[in-house]
Backbone bond lengths (Angstrom), bond angles and torsions (degrees), N, CA, C in turn:
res aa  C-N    CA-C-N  psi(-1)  N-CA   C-N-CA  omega(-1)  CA-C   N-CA-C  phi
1 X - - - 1.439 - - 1.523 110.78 -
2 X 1.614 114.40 -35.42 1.862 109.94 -154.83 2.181 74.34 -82.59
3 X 1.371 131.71 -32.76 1.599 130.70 178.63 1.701 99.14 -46.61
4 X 1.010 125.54 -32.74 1.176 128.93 -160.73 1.812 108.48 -90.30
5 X 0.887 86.52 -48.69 1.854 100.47 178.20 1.423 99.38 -81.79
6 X 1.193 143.15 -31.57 1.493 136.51 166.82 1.546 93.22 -58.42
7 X 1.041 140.99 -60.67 1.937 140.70 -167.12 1.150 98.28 -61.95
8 X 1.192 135.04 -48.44 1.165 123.13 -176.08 1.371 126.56 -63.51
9 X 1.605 113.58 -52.78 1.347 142.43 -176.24 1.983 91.13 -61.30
10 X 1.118 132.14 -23.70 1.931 130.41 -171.69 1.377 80.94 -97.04
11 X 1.506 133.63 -47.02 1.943 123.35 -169.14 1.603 84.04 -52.74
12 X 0.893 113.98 -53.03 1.404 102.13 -144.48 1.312 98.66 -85.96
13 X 1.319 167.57 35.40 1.050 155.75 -117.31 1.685 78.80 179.40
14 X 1.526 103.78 -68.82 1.611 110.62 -176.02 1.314 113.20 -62.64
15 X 1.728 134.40 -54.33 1.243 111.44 157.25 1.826 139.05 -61.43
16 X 1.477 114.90 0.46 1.694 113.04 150.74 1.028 113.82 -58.71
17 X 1.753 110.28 -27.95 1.244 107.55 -149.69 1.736 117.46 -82.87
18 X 1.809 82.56 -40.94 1.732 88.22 178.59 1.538 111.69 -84.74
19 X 1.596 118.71 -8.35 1.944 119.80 171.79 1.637 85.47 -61.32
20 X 1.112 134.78 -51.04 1.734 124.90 -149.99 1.866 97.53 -80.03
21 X 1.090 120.13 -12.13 1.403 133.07 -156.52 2.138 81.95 -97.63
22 X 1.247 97.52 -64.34 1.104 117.65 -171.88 1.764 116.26 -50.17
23 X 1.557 111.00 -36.30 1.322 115.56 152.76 1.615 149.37 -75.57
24 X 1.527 79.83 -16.52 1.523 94.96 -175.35 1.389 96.23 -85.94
25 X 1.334 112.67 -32.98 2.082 103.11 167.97 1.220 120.86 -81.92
26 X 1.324 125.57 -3.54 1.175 140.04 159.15 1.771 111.76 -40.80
27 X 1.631 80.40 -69.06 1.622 109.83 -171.91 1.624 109.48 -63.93
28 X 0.787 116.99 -36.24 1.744 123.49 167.28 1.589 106.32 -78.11
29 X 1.120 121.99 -21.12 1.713 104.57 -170.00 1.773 96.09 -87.04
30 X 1.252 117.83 -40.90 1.701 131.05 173.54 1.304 104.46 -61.21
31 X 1.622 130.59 -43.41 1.560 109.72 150.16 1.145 135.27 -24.26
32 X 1.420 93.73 -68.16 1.489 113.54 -163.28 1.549 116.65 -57.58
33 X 1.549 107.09 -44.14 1.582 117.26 172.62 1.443 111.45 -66.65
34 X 1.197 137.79 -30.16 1.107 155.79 -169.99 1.638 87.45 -59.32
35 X 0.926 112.85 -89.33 2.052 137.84 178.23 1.325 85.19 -32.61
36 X 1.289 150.10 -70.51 1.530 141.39 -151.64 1.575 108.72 -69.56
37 X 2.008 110.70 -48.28 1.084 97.95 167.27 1.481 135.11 -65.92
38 X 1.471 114.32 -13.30 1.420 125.58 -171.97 1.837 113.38 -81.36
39 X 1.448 82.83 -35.95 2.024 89.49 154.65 1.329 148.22 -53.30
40 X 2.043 85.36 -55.09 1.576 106.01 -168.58 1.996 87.68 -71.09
41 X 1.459 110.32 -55.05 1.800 91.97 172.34 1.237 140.26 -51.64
42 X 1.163 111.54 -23.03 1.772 106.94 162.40 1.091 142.92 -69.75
43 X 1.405 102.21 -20.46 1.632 138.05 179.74 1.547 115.92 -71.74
44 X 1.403 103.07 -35.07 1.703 134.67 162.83 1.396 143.14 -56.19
45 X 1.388 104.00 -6.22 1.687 135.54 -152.14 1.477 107.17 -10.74
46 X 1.732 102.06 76.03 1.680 119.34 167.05 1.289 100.62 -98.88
47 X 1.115 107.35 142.44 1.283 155.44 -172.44 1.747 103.62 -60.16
48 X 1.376 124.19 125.35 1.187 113.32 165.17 1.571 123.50 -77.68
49 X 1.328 110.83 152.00 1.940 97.26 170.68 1.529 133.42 -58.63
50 X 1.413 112.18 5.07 1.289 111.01 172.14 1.928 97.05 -87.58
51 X 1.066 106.42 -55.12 1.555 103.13 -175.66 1.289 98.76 -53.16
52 X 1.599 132.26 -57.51 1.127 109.84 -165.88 1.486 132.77 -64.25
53 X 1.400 114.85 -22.84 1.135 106.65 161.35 1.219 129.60 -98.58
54 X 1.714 120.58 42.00 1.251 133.96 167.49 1.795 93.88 -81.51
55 X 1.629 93.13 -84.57 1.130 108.69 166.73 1.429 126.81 -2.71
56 X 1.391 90.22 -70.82 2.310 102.05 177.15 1.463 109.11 -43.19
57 X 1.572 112.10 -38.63 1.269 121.17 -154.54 1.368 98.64 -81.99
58 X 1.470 114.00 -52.66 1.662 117.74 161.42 1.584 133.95 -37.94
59 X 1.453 87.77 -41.99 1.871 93.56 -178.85 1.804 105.03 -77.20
60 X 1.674 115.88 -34.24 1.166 111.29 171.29 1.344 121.34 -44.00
61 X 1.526 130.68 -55.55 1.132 152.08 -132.92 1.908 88.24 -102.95
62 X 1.280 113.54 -22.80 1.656 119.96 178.09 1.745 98.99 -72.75
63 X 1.252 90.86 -45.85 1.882 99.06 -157.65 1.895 97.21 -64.77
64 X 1.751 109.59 -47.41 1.297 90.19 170.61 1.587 140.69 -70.65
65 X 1.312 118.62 -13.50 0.937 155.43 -164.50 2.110 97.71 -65.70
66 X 1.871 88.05 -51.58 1.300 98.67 -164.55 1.484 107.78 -72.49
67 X 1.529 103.19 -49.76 1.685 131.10 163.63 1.774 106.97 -24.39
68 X 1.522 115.23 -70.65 1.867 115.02 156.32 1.352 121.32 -16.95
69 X 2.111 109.54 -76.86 0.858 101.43 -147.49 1.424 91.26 -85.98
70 X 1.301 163.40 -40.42 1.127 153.06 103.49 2.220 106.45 62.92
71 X 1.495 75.80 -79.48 1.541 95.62 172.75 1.920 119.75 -64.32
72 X 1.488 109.54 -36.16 1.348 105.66 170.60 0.910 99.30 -64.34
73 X 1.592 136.26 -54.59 1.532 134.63 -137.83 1.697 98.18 -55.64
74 X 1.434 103.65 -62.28 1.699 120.12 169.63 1.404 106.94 -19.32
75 X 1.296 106.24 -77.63 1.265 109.85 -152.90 1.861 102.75 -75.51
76 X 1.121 125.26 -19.42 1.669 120.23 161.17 1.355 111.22 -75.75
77 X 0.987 112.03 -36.60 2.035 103.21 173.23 1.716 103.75 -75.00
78 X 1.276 119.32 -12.85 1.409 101.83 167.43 1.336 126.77 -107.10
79 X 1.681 110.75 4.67 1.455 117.75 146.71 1.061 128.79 -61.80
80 X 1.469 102.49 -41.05 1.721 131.50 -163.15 1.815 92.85 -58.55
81 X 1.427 113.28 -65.39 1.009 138.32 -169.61 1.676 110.67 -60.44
82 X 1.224 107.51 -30.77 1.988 107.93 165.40 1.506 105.68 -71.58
83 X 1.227 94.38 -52.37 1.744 99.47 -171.63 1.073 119.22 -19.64
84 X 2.056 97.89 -63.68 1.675 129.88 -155.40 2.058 93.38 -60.16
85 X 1.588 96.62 -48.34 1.673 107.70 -178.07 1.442 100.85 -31.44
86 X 1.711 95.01 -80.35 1.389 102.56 -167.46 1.877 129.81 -52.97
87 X 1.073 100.48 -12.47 1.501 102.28 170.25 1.306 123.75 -105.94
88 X 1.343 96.20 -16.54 1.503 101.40 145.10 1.192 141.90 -40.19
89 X 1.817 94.71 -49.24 1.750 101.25 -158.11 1.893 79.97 -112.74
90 X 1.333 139.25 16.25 1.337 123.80 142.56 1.780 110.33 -101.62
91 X 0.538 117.04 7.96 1.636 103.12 166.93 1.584 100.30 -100.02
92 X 1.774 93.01 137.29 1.893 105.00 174.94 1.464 111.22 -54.48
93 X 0.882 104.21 140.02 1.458 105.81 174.62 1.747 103.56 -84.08
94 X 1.253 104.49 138.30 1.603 108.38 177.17 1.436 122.54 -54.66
95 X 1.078 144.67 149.89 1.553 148.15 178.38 1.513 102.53 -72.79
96 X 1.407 117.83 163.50 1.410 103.36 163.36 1.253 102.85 -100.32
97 X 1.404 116.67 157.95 1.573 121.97 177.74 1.451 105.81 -15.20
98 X 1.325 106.58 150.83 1.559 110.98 175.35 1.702 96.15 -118.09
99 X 1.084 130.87 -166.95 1.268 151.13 -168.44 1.631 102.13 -117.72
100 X 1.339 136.80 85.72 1.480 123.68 156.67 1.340 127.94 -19.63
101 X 1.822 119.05 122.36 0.956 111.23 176.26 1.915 128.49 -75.10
């Protein structure tokens, strides 16, 4: 029996042995990808999140910007457009030909 619990007690001894073996290449293989991905992204020229949400904040502030003048434009083409009315309907209207006396 104690032959039996000695085999067991070395299995197990040998598989601690290769889980700790097994992590430590773990830990180097997640390095290693780490470094490849940290390459292949630089190579990429993306944008960090501070720029990008400069930017966002910029294009927001464009879109309302446009939204305003958008809204003036309206409302001056529909002055424009009373104006033309109103001077319209104050200027005489011409006679039609008359007949020389």
């Amino acid at each position: 029996m104690q032959t039996q619990n000695r085999f067991l007690d070395d299995l197990a001894k040998v598989a601690a042995s290769a889980l700790g073996g097994m992590s430590s290449m773990r830990q180097e293989i997640e390095g290693r990808i780490r470094e490849q991905f940290a390459r292949l992204l630089s190579g990429m020229e993306l944008v960090n999140r501070e720029e990008f949400d400069a930017v966002k904040a910029m294009a927001a502030e464009a879109r309302m910007d446009q939204e305003r003048l958008r809204s003036r434009l309206a409302q001056l083409e529909a002055e424009l457009a009373k104006a033309r009315e109103d001077a319209k309907a104050a200027s005489p209207s011409t006679p039609a030909s008359t007949p020389p006396a």
